[in-house]
C-alpha positions as CSV (number, residue, x, y, z in Angstrom):
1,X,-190.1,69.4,-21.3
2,X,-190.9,72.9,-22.4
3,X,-193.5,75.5,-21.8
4,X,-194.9,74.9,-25.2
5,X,-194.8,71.0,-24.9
6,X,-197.6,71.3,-22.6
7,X,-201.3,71.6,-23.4
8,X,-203.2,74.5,-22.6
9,X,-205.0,73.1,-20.1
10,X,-201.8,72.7,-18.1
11,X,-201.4,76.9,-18.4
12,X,-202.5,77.9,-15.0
13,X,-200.3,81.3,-15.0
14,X,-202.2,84.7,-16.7
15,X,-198.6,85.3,-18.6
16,X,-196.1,84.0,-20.0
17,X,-192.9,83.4,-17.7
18,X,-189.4,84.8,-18.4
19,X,-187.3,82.5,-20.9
20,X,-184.5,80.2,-19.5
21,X,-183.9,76.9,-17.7
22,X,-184.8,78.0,-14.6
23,X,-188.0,79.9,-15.3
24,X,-188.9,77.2,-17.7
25,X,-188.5,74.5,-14.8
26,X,-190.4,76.8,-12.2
27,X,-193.1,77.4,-15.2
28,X,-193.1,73.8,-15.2
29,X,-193.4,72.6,-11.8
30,X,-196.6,75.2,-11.2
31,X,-198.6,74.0,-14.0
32,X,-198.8,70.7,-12.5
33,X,-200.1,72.2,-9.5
34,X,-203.6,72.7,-9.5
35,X,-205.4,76.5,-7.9
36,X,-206.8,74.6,-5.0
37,X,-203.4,73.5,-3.8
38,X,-201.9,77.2,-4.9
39,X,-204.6,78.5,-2.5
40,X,-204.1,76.1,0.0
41,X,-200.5,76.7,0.1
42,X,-200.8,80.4,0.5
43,X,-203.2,79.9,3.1
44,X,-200.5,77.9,4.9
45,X,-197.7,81.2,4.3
46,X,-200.0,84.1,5.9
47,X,-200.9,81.3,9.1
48,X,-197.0,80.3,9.3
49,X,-196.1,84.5,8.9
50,X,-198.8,85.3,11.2
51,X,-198.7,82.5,13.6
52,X,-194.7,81.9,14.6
53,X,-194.4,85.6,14.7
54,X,-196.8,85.9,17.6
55,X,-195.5,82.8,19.2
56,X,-192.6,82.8,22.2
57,X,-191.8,79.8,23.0
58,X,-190.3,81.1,26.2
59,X,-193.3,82.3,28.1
60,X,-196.2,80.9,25.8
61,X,-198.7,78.4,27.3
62,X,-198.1,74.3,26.2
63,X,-201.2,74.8,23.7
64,X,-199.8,77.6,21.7
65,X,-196.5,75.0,21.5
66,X,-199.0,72.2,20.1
67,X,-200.9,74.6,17.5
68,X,-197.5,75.6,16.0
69,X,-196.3,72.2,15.9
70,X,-199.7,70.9,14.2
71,X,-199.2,74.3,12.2
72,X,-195.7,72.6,11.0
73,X,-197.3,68.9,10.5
74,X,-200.1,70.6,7.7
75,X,-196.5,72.7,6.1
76,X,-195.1,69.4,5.8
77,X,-198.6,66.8,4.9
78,X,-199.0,69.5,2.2
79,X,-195.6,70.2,1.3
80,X,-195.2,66.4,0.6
81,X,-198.7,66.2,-0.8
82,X,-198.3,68.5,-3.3
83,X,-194.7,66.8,-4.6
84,X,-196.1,63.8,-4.7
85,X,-198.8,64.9,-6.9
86,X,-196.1,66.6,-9.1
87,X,-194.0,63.3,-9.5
88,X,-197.0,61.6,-10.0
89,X,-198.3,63.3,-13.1
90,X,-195.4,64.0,-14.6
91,X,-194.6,60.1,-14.3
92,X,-198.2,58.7,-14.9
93,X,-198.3,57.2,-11.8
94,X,-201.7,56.6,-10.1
95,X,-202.8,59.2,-7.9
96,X,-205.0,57.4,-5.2
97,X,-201.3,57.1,-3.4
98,X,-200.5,60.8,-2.8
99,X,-202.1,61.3,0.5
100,X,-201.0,58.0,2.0
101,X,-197.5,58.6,0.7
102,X,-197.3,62.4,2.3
103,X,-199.3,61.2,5.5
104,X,-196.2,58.6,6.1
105,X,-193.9,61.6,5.2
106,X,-195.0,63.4,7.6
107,X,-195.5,61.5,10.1
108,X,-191.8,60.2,10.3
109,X,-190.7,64.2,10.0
110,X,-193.2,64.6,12.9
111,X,-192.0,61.8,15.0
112,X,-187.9,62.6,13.9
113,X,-188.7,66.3,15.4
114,X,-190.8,66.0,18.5
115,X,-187.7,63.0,19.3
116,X,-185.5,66.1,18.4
117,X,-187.1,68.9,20.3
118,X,-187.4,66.6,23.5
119,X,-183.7,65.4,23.2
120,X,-184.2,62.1,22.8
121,X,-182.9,61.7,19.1
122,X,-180.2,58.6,18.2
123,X,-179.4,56.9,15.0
124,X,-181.3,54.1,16.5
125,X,-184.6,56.3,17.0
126,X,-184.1,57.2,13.4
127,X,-183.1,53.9,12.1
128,X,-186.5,52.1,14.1
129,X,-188.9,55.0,12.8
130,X,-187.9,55.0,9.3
131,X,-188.3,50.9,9.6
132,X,-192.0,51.1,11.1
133,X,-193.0,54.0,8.7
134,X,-191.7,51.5,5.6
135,X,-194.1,48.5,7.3
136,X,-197.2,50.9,8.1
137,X,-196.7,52.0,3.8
138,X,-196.8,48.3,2.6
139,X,-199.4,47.3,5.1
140,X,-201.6,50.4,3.9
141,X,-200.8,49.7,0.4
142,X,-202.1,46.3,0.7
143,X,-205.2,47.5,2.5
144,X,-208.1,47.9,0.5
145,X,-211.4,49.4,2.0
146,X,-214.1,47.0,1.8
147,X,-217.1,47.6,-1.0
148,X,-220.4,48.5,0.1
Protein backbone atom coordinates (compact mmCIF):
# COMPACT_ATOMS: atom_id res chain seq x y z
CA UNK A 1 0.00 0.00 0.00
CA UNK A 2 1.10 3.43 -0.98
CA UNK A 3 0.90 6.93 0.20
CA UNK A 4 -1.51 7.67 -2.57
CA UNK A 5 -3.68 4.44 -2.06
CA UNK A 6 -4.88 6.11 1.03
CA UNK A 7 -7.73 8.62 1.37
CA UNK A 8 -7.22 11.92 2.51
CA UNK A 9 -8.55 11.58 5.54
CA UNK A 10 -5.87 9.14 6.50
CA UNK A 11 -3.10 12.22 5.71
CA UNK A 12 -2.33 13.31 9.28
CA UNK A 13 1.34 14.71 8.31
CA UNK A 14 1.45 18.69 7.00
CA UNK A 15 3.95 17.34 4.02
CA UNK A 16 4.64 15.02 2.01
CA UNK A 17 7.27 12.35 3.23
CA UNK A 18 10.53 11.48 1.33
CA UNK A 19 9.99 8.80 -1.49
CA UNK A 20 11.14 5.05 -0.87
CA UNK A 21 10.14 1.86 0.91
CA UNK A 22 11.01 2.87 4.04
CA UNK A 23 9.55 6.32 4.19
CA UNK A 24 6.61 5.00 2.47
CA UNK A 25 6.09 2.27 5.32
CA UNK A 26 6.87 4.84 8.16
CA UNK A 27 4.34 7.35 6.12
CA UNK A 28 2.19 4.49 6.43
CA UNK A 29 2.23 3.30 9.82
CA UNK A 30 1.58 7.10 11.20
CA UNK A 31 -1.44 7.72 9.21
CA UNK A 32 -3.13 5.04 10.97
CA UNK A 33 -2.29 6.54 14.12
CA UNK A 34 -4.62 9.07 15.16
CA UNK A 35 -3.21 12.89 16.95
CA UNK A 36 -4.52 11.88 20.34
CA UNK A 37 -2.32 8.80 20.41
CA UNK A 38 0.73 11.02 18.59
CA UNK A 39 0.23 13.34 21.66
CA UNK A 40 -0.13 10.77 24.09
CA UNK A 41 2.97 9.19 22.95
CA UNK A 42 4.97 12.23 23.13
CA UNK A 43 3.66 12.91 26.41
CA UNK A 44 5.05 9.47 27.40
CA UNK A 45 8.91 10.56 25.70
CA UNK A 46 9.50 14.04 27.68
CA UNK A 47 8.11 11.92 31.19
CA UNK A 48 10.45 8.83 30.28
CA UNK A 49 13.51 11.61 29.31
CA UNK A 50 12.66 13.56 32.26
CA UNK A 51 11.71 10.97 34.75
CA UNK A 52 14.62 8.03 34.43
CA UNK A 53 17.13 10.77 34.11
CA UNK A 54 16.39 12.08 37.64
CA UNK A 55 16.03 8.58 38.98
CA UNK A 56 19.07 6.54 40.94
CA UNK A 57 18.09 3.55 41.62
CA UNK A 58 20.93 3.24 44.10
CA UNK A 59 19.95 5.81 46.74
CA UNK A 60 16.34 6.68 45.58
CA UNK A 61 13.43 5.96 47.94
CA UNK A 62 11.05 2.43 47.05
CA UNK A 63 8.34 5.02 45.68
CA UNK A 64 10.42 6.63 43.08
CA UNK A 65 11.25 2.70 42.11
CA UNK A 66 7.33 2.06 41.79
CA UNK A 67 6.54 5.43 39.74
CA UNK A 68 9.24 4.43 37.12
CA UNK A 69 8.08 1.04 36.94
CA UNK A 70 4.27 2.19 36.49
CA UNK A 71 6.10 4.90 34.14
CA UNK A 72 7.30 1.64 32.07
CA UNK A 73 3.80 -0.31 32.37
CA UNK A 74 1.86 3.11 30.55
CA UNK A 75 5.34 2.88 27.70
CA UNK A 76 4.29 -0.63 27.18
CA UNK A 77 -0.11 -0.50 27.63
CA UNK A 78 0.37 2.30 25.05
CA UNK A 79 3.08 0.97 23.10
CA UNK A 80 0.85 -2.24 22.55
CA UNK A 81 -2.24 -0.18 22.36
CA UNK A 82 -1.35 1.78 19.70
CA UNK A 83 -0.01 -1.54 17.47
CA UNK A 84 -2.90 -3.14 18.06
CA UNK A 85 -4.97 -0.37 16.73
CA UNK A 86 -2.56 -0.28 13.72
CA UNK A 87 -3.13 -4.10 12.87
CA UNK A 88 -6.44 -3.67 13.49
CA UNK A 89 -7.37 -1.14 10.88
CA UNK A 90 -5.23 -2.11 8.46
CA UNK A 91 -6.86 -5.66 8.85
CA UNK A 92 -10.56 -4.62 9.42
CA UNK A 93 -10.58 -6.17 12.54
CA UNK A 94 -12.98 -4.91 15.29
CA UNK A 95 -11.61 -2.46 17.51
CA UNK A 96 -13.53 -2.88 20.92
CA UNK A 97 -10.43 -5.59 21.43
CA UNK A 98 -7.41 -3.19 21.47
CA UNK A 99 -7.31 -2.28 25.03
CA UNK A 100 -8.05 -5.70 26.38
CA UNK A 101 -5.45 -7.19 23.98
CA UNK A 102 -2.52 -4.45 25.20
CA UNK A 103 -3.82 -4.59 28.89
CA UNK A 104 -2.87 -8.57 28.72
CA UNK A 105 0.35 -7.43 26.95
CA UNK A 106 1.33 -5.67 29.35
CA UNK A 107 0.62 -7.21 32.04
CA UNK A 108 2.61 -10.50 31.17
CA UNK A 109 5.72 -7.90 30.27
CA UNK A 110 4.97 -6.48 33.71
CA UNK A 111 4.82 -9.62 35.60
CA UNK A 112 8.01 -11.34 33.17
CA UNK A 113 10.06 -8.11 34.54
CA UNK A 114 9.28 -7.50 38.19
CA UNK A 115 10.02 -11.85 38.20
CA UNK A 116 13.18 -10.50 36.37
CA UNK A 117 14.29 -7.60 38.47
CA UNK A 118 13.67 -9.64 41.73
CA UNK A 119 15.58 -12.73 40.39
CA UNK A 120 13.09 -14.99 40.43
CA UNK A 121 12.79 -15.61 36.59
CA UNK A 122 12.62 -19.55 35.11
CA UNK A 123 11.25 -20.97 31.99
CA UNK A 124 8.64 -22.32 34.21
CA UNK A 125 7.62 -18.68 35.51
CA UNK A 126 7.48 -17.79 31.95
CA UNK A 127 5.84 -20.82 30.59
CA UNK A 128 2.84 -20.57 33.77
CA UNK A 129 2.48 -16.63 33.06
CA UNK A 130 2.06 -16.78 29.41
CA UNK A 131 -0.54 -19.79 30.14
CA UNK A 132 -2.72 -17.68 32.75
CA UNK A 133 -2.44 -14.51 30.54
CA UNK A 134 -3.94 -16.88 27.39
CA UNK A 135 -7.01 -18.04 30.03
CA UNK A 136 -7.59 -14.43 31.52
CA UNK A 137 -7.82 -13.27 27.24
CA UNK A 138 -10.54 -16.03 26.42
CA UNK A 139 -12.32 -15.66 29.63
CA UNK A 140 -12.44 -11.64 28.94
CA UNK A 141 -13.31 -12.31 25.51
CA UNK A 142 -16.22 -14.26 26.42
CA UNK A 143 -17.29 -11.76 28.97
CA UNK A 144 -19.78 -9.39 28.00
CA UNK A 145 -20.89 -6.48 30.35
CA UNK A 146 -24.41 -6.78 31.19
CA UNK A 147 -27.13 -4.18 29.45
CA UNK A 148 -28.75 -1.65 31.44
Amino acid sequence: MNRADLPPSHHLLPFAAPSGAVFDTIYLMLSYISTKHLVLVLGLLILNIVGFTLINPLNSPSIMLFLGFGLLAADFFLMFYVLTRITQKIFGRPRHSARRVASILTGVVIVLLALQSIGQLSVRDTIAVSLVCCLVYFYLSYYRPSQR
